[in-house]
N, C-alpha and C positions, 0 to 999 in steps of 0.2 A: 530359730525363733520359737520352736516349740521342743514341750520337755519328751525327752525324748520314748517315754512310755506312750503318750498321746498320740504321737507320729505311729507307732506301732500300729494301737487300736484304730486309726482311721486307716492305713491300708490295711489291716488285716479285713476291716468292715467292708473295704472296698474287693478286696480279695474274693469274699464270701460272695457277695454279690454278681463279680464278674469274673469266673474263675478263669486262670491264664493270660488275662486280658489288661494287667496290673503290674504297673514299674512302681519302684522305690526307689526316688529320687532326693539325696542328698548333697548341701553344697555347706562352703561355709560362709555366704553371704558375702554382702558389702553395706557401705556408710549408706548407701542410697538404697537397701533393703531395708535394714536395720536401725538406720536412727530415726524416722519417722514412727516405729516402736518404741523407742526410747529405751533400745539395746545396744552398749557398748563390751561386750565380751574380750575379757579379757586374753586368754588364749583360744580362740579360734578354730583351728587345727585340732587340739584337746578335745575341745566339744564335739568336732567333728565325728573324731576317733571313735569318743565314747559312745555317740549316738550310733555308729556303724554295729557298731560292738552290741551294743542293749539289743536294737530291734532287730537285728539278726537271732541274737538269743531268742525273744519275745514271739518273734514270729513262728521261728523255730519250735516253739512249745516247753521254753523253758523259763525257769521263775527265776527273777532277777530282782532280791534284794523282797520286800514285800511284794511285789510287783508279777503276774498272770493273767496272759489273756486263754478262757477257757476256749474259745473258736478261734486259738491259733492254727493257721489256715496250714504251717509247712514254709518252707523257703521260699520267698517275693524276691521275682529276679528284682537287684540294685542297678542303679546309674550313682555313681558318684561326679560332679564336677568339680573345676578349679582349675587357676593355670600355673599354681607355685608346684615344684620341686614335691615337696611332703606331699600335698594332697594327688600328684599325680602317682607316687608309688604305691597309695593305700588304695588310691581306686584299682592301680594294676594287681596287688595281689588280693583283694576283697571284693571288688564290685563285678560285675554280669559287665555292665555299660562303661564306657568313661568317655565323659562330655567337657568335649575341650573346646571352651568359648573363646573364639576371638582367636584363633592359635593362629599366626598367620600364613596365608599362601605358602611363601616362602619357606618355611620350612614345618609344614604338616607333613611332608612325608616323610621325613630323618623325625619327626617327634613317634608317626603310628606306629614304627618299626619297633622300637623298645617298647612301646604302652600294651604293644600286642600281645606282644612275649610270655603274658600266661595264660592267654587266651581269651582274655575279655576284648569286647567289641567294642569301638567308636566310633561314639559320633559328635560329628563336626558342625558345631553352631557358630554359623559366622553372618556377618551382616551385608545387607546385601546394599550397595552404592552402585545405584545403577541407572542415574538421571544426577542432573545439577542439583536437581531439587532435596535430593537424597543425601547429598554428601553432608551436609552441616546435621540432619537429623541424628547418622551415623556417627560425625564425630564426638557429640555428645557423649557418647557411651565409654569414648575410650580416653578419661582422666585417669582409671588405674593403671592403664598399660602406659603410660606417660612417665610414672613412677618408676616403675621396675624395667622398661625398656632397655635389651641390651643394646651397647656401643655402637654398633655398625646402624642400628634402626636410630637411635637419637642423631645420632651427625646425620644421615639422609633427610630427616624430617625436620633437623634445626633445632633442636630442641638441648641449650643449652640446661648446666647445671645452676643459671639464678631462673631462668621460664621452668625446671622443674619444682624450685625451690618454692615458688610465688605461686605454682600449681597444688604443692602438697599443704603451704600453708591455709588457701584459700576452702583444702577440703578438709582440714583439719578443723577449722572454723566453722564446718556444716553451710559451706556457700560454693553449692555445688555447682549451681549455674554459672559460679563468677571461676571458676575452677575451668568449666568446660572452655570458655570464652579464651580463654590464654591458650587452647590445643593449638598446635601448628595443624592446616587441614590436609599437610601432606601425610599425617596419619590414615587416612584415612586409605591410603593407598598399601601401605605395610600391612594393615590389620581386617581390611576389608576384602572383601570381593568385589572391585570396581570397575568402571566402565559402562559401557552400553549394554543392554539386554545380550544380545549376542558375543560378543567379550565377555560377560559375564556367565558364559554358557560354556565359553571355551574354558577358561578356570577350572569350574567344577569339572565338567568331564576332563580337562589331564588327571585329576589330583582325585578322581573316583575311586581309583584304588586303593586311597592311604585312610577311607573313611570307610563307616557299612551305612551310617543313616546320617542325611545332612539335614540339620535342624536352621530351623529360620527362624530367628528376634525379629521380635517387630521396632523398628526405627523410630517409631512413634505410637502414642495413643492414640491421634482422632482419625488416624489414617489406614485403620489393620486390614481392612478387605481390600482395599485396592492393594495394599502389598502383600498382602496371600494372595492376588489372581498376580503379579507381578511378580513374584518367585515362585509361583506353581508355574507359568511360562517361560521363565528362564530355566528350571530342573527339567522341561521338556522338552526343551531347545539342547541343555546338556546330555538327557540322555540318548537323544538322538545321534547324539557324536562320541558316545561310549561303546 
């Protein structure tokens, strides 16, 4: 959503200021980032690339086209995210980080094994369903993974091909709300960390080793301190049993 020299000079600014203390975090969005900008990009992934590419250079202390920042700080460790195929190979051979949202349970450990592989570290942003009251907030979030959902998760959760079909029309149309409303909420169990606080404790701690830093979405806007004191209690209930 920003040009990608801009992106540079706000972490290099931020770099100068707090030296070592500074990620460089790139993704390549979605409809519910991006069209409220009234940005529809056309390859995605490209932009992505290119912007890995520039601010690396930039940061790095080199001139890119007219383009020099003169308190270019040196190399800003990267997080790259995404859950497609392409964006996960560029973060494993480019980025410091790789932030794999939403990856589920189920098989985050068969995904850490390969992302590992050249030594960049991840971390695991998943949502936390961990009360009744939780689960429909959480489902909210997961219209994308509805789409691209492999076989064995669409049959468990119901989720024929006319309920994707009537999902992707609905987010095509920028009607994201009426999009969410057709999720089957057995998603929420594929793609979440669900259950009770303690269930939710046992998860993480199995599956601690296939992550280095577990990141927490918040589920909603009016609700974020109570769910940061509710997954700071759950991460210390999990590490107790690590």
């Amino acid at each position: 959503s920003r040009h990608p020299v801009a992106t540079a000079a706000a972490i290099a600014t931020l770099a100068e200021l707090a030296p070592g203390r500074v990620w460089h975090g790139l993704g390549v969005g979605g409809s519910r980032v991006l069209a409220p900008l009234g940005l529809t990009p056309e390859r995605p992934y490209t932009a992505l690339r290119e912007a890995v590419e520039i601010n690396k250079r930039l940061l790095g202390g080199e001139q890119v086209g007219e383009a020099r920042l003169a308190w270019a700080p040196g190399p800003v460790p990267m997080a790259i995210a995404g859950r497609g195929p392409r964006v996960k190979a560029l973060a494993t051979s480019e980025a410091d980080w790789i932030i794999l949202s939403a990856e589920p349970p189920a098989t985050l450990a068969s995904s850490s094994k390969g992302l590992r592989s050249q030594g960049a570290k991840l971390a695991w942003s998943a949502y936390l369903a961990y009360a009744a009251t939780e689960r429909p907030k959480v489902l909210g979030h997961f219209s994308y993974m509805a789409l691209d959902a492999p076989p064995e998760i669409r049959d468990r959760a119901g989720l024929d091909d006319e309920r994707v079909a009537a999902i992707r029309a609905e987010m095509l149309a920028g009607r994201l709300d009426a999009a969410a409303a057709l999720l089957p909420e057995a998603l929420v169990d594929e793609y979440a960390v669900a259950g009770d606080p303690d269930a939710c404790a046992v998860t993480i701690a199995r599956l601690a080793s296939s992550f280095d830093l577990f990141v927490l979405p918040m589920n909603d806007i009016e609700h974020c301190a109570d769910h940061i004191r509710a997954g700071a209690d759950i991460l210390r209930r999990a590490q107790a049993l690590v």
